[in-house]
RONUZA-838781 format. One line per 2 residues: number of its first residue (from 1); their letters; for each residue z, y, x of C-alpha. Coordinates in pm, whole numbers. Each point is the difference from the previous one (the first is absolute). Layout:
! residues N
NUM> A> Z Y X; ...
END
This chain:
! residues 80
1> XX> 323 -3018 852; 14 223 279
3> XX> -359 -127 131; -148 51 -345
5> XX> 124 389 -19; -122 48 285
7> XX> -324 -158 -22; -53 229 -369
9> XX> 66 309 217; -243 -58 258
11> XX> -249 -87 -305; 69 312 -192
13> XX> -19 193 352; -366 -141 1
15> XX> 52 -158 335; -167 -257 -151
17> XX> -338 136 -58; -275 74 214
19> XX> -13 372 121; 322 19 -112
21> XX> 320 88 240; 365 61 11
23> XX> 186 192 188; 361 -52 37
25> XX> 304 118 250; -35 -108 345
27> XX> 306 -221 55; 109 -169 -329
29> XX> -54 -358 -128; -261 74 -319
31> XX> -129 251 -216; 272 -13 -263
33> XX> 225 177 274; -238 229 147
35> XX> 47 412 -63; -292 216 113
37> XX> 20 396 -27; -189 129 -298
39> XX> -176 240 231; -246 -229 104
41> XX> -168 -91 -297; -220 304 100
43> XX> -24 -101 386; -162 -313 -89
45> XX> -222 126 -274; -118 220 286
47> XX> -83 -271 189; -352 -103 57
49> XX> -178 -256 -259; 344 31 -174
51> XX> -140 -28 -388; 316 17 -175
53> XX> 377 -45 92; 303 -141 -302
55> XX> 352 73 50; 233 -288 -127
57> XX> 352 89 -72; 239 -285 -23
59> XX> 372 -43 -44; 218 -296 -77
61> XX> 369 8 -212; 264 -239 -44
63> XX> 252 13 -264; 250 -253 -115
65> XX> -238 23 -352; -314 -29 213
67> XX> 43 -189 298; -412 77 140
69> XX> -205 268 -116; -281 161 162
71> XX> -192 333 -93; -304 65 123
73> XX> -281 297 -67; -327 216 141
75> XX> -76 327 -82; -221 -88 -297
77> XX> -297 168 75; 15 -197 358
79> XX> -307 -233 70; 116 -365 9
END
């Protein structure tokens, strides 16, 4: 299962798709544990032959009712 969450990040990160890339925390095993600062959203958009940059926000909970759940979101005006 693990494998398969993962996987469905990286494909709604786009790392799948050509042009496409990720960015994630130096450091940690995969995306679904990465934390970058908000702030630099607008350092990479200034970036040359940067067209357009998504922030994903993601969060997981566990309750005793709901054992797995994850949230995920972009700013909906975001490119994707």
């Amino acid at each position: 299962m693990t494998t398969g969450v993962i996987e469905q990040l990286n494909t709604l990160a786009g790392s799948g798709e050509p042009g496409q890339i990720s960015l994630m925390q130096a450091k940690v095993a995969d995306l679904s544990l990465s934390t970058l600062d908000e702030r630099m959203v607008n350092q990479i958009r200034a970036m040359p032959g940067v067209k357009s940059v998504s922030p994903m926000l993601l969060g997981f909970e566990m309750t005793p009712e709901m054992p797995f759940l994850m949230i995920g979101g972009w700013i909906p005006t975001a490119a994707r």
